[in-house]
NUNU-325254 format. One record per residue (C-alpha): residue number from 1; residue in one letter; chain; x, y, z. Coordinates in steps of 0.2 Angstrom, whole numbers, plus 2048, in hexadecimal, padded with zeros to 3 digits. Layout:
! NUNU-325254
  pos  code  unit   xx   yy   zz
  NUM     A     A    X    Y    Z
...
This chain:
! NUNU-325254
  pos  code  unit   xx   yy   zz
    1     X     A  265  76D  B0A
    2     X     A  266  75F  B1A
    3     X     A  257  75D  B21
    4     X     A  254  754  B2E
    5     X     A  243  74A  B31
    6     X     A  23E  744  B43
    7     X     A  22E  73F  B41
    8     X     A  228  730  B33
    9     X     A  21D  737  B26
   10     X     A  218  732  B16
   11     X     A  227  72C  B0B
   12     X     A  221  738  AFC
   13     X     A  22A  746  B06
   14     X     A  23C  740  B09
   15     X     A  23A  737  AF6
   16     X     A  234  749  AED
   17     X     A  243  751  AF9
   18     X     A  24E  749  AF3
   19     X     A  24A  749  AE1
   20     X     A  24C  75B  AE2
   21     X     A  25E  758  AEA
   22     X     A  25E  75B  AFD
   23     X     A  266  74D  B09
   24     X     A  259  746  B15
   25     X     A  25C  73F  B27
   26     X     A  24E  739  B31
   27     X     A  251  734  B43
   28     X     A  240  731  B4D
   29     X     A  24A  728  B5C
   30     X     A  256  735  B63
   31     X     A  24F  740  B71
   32     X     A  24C  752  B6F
   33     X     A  25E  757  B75
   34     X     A  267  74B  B6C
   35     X     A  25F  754  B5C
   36     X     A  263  765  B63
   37     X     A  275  75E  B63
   38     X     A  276  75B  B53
   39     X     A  266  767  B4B
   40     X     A  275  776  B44
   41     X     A  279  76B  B37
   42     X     A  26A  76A  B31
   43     X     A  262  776  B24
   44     X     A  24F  770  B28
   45     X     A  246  767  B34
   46     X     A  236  75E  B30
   47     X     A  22A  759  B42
   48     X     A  21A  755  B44
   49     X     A  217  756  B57
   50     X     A  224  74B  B5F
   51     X     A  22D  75A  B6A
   52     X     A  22A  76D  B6C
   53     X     A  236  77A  B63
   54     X     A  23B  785  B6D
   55     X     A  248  793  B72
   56     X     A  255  789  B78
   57     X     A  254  77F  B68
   58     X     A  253  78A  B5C
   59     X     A  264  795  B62
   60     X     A  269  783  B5D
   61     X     A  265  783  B4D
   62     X     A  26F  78F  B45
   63     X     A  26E  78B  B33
   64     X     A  25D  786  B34
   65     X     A  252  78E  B24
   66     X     A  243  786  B28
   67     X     A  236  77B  B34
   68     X     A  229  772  B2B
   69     X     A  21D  76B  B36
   70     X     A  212  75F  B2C
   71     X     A  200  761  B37
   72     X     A  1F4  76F  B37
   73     X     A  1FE  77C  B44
   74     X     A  20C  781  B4A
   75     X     A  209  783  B5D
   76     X     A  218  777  B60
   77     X     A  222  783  B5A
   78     X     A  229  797  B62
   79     X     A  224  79F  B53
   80     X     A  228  7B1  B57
   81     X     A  23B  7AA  B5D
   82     X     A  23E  79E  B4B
   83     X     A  234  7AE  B41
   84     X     A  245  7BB  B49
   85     X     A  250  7AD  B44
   86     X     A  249  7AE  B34
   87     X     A  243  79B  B32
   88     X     A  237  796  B27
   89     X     A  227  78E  B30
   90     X     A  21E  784  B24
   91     X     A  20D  77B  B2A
   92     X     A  201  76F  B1F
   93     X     A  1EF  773  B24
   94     X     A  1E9  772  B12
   95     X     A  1F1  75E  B13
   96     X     A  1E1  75B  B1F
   97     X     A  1D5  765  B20
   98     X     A  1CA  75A  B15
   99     X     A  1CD  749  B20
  100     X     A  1C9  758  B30
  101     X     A  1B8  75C  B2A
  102     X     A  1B3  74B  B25
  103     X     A  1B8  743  B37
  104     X     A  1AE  752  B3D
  105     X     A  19F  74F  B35
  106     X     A  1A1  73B  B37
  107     X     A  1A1  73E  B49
  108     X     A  193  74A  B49
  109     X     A  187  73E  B40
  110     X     A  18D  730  B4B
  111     X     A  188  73B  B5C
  112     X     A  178  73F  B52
  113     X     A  173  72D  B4D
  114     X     A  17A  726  B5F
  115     X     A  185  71A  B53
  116     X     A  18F  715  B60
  117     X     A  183  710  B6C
  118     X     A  178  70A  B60
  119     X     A  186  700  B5B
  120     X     A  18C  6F8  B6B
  121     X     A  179  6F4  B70
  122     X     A  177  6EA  B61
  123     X     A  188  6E0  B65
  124     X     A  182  6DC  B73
  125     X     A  170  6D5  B70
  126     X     A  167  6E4  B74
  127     X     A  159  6EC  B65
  128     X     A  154  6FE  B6C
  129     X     A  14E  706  B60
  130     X     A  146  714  B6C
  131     X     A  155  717  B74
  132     X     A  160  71A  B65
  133     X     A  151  724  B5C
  134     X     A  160  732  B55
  135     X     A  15D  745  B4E
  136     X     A  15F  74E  B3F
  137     X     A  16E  759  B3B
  138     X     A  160  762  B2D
  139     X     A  159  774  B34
  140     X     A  169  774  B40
  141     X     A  173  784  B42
  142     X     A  187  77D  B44
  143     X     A  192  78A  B4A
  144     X     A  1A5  786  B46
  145     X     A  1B2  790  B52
  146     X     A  1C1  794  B47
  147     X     A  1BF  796  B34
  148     X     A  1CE  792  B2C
  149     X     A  1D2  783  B20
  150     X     A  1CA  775  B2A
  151     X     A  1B9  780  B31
  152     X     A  1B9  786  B1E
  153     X     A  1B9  771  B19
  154     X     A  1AD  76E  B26
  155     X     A  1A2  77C  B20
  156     X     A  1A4  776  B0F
  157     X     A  19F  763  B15
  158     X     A  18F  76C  B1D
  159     X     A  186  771  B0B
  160     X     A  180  761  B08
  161     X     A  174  763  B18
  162     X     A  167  76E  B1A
  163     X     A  16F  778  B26
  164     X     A  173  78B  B2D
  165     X     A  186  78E  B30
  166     X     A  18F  79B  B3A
  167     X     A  1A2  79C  B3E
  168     X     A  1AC  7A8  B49
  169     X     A  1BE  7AC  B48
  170     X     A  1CA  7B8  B4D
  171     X     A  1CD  7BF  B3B
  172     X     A  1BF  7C7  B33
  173     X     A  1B8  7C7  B23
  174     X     A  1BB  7B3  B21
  175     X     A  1A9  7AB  B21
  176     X     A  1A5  7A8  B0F
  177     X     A  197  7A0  B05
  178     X     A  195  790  B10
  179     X     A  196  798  B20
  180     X     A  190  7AB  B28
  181     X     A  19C  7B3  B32
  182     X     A  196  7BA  B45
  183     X     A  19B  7BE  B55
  184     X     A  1A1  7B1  B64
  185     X     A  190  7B8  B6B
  186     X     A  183  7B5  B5C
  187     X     A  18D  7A2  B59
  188     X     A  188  79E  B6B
  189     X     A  176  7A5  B6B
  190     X     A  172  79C  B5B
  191     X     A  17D  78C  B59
  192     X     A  176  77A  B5D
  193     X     A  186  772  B58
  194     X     A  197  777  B59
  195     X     A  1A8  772  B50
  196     X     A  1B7  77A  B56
  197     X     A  1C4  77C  B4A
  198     X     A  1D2  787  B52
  199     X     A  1E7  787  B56
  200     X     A  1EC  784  B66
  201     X     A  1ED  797  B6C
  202     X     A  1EE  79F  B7D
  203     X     A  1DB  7A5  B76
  204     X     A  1D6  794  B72
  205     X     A  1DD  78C  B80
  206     X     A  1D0  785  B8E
  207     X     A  1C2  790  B82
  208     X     A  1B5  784  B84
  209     X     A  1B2  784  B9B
  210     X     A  1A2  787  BA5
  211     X     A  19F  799  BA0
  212     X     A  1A1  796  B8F
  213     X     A  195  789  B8D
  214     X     A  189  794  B97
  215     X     A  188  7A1  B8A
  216     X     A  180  793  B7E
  217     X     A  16B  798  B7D
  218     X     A  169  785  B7A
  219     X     A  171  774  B7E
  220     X     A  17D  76F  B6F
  221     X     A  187  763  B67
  222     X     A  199  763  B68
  223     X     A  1A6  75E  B5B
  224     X     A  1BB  761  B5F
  225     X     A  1C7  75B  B51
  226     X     A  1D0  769  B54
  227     X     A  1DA  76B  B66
  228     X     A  1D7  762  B76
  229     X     A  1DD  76E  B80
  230     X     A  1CF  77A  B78
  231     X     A  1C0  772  B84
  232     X     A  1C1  76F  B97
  233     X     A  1BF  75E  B9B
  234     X     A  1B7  75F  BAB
  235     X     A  1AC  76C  BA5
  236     X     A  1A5  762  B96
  237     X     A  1A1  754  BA1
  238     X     A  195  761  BAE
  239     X     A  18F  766  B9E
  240     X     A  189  755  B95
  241     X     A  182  753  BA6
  242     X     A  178  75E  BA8
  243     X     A  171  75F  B97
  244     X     A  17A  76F  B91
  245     X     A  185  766  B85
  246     X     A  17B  758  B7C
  247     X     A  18C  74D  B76
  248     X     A  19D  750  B71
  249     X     A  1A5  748  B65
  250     X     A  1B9  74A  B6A
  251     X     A  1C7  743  B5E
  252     X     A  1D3  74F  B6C
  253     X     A  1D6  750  B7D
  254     X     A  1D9  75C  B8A
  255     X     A  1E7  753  B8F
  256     X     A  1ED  74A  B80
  257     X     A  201  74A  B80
  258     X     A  20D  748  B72
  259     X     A  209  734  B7A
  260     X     A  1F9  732  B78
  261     X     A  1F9  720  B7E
  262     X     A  201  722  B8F
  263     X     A  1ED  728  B94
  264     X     A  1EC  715  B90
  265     X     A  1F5  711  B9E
  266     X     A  1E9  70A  BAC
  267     X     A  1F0  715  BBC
  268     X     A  1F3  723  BAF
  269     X     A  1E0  725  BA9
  270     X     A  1DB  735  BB1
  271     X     A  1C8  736  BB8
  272     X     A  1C1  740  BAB
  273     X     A  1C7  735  B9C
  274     X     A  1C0  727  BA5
  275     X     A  1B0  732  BA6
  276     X     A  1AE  736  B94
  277     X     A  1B2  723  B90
  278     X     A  1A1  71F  B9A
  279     X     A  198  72C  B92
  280     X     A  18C  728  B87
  281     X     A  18B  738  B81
  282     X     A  19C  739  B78
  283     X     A  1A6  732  B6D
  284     X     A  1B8  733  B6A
  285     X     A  1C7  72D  B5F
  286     X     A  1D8  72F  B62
  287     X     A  1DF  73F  B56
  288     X     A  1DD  736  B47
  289     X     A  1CF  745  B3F
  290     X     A  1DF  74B  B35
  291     X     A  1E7  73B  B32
  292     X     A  1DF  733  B23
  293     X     A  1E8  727  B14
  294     X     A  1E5  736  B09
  295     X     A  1EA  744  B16
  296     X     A  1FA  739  B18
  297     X     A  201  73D  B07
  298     X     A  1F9  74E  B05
  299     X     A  200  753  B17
  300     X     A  213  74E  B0E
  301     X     A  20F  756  AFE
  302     X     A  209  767  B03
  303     X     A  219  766  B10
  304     X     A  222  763  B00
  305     X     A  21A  771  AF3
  306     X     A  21C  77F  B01
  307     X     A  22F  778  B04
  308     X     A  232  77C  AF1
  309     X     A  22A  78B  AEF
  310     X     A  234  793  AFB
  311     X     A  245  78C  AF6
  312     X     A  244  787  AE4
């Protein structure tokens, strides 16, 4: 098969590929229409998240067999449209789910243990011990919102700890021997802590506002590795003021584009970004939860083994 790549991934990929005898192409430069030009010579396309595949493109494609997006979902993509077209849609969320749950729970003890405030204060002269006095993740209950293969690692990361887990998803019968499975209502009486965990669905999107952090019996911690447009910015920020939400630990943003960096831009920076970045109450990092040495290569390689068990 050609297949053209359009986003850089680990070399693994195009080396195994072509072992196995396909021609490879990879083109990170051209603009989206310059690849829908040429995208019906192609027999697959690799992406991570550099452009959205849509309608337009696909009736473009007309030889393509399959789209292999090496990331967790597949929300940059019309899946109903490439499914009539009968294209292969090939996703990697075994690749890193592990590097997910870790970043998750690294952020959780950070918010916990006031790491990075403890951290700055010492950088600075400062010895408050009092001040940075942190809390126990042990006896917490931790609810994760969306149980598929990163809340089942981040469950799975929870055992060491002395603590009660319940997930909610839209599938039933998923919880399994590191978490119990209840309703949205039950997660939000009970939970203390929070890790979402979810696709990037009309469900999910903007879940996390004013009314749904109301429906939490107690203040809790909040963890998103998952998808920024999940929680509502302006609505976490009323909600870490007034107690409700204790911190946030958010490696996603609500307004995060496929260029993350042009928020980096001085006149660009918009009002609630420069809130979280005075808060000391949250920590973020910039969508790297999934993006470890390891996850690297494992993203590629499970890309790779779903490619070959389709087509060889």
């Amino acid at each position: 098969m050609n297949i053209l790549h359009v986003d850089t991934n680990h070399p693994l990929l195009i080396e195994q590929l072509e072992a196995l005898g396909h021609y490879n192409v990879v083109d990170i430069l051209s603009s989206k229409t310059k690849i829908a030009a040429v995208i019906s010579e192609y027999d697959g396309l690799v992406i991570r998240s550099r452009f959205s595949i849509d309608k337009i493109f696909l009736d473009q494609a007309k030889n393509l067999k399959f789209i292999a997006r090496v990331g967790a979902g597949l929300e940059n993509i019309d899946v109903g449209y490439a499914h009539q077209k009968d294209i292969h849609l090939i996703a990697a969320p075994e690749g890193n789910s592990n590097a997910v749950s870790e970043h998750a729970l690294g952020m959780l003890l950070a918010l916990f243990n006031k790491l990075n405030q403890a951290n700055q204060d010492v950088r600075h002269g400062l010895w408050p011990r009092e001040a940075n006095r942190g809390v126990e993740l042990d006896n917490k209950t931790v609810g994760i919102i969306g149980y598929g293969h990163m809340g089942k690692a981040f469950a799975k990361k929870l055992k060491g700890f002395e603590v009660e887990v319940l997930c909610y998803d839209i599938k039933p019968n998923v919880g399994d021997e590191n978490a119990t499975q209840v309703s949205l209502e039950t997660l939000q009486r009970r939970a203390e802590v929070l890790s979402l965990h979810t696709p990037e669905t009309p469900l999910t999107k903007q879940m996390v506002n004013r009314q749904f952090v109301a429906k939490f019996r107690e203040p809790f911690w909040l963890i998103n590795t998952a998808r920024g447009s999940s929680v509502v910015t302006k609505d976490l920020l009323l909600a870490l003021e007034s107690g409700q939400i204790l911190g946030a630990g958010l490696d996603v943003l609500e307004y995060e584009k496929s260029s993350f960096e042009a928020l980096f831009i001085e006149s660009k920076i918009p009002d609630t970004f420069k809130k979280l970045m005075q808060s000391e109450k949250v920590l973020l990092s910039p969508h790297v939860a999934g993006w470890s040495k390891e996850s690297h290569r494992k993203l590629a390689q499970t890309i790779l083994d779903k490619i070959k068990a389709i087509f060889h």
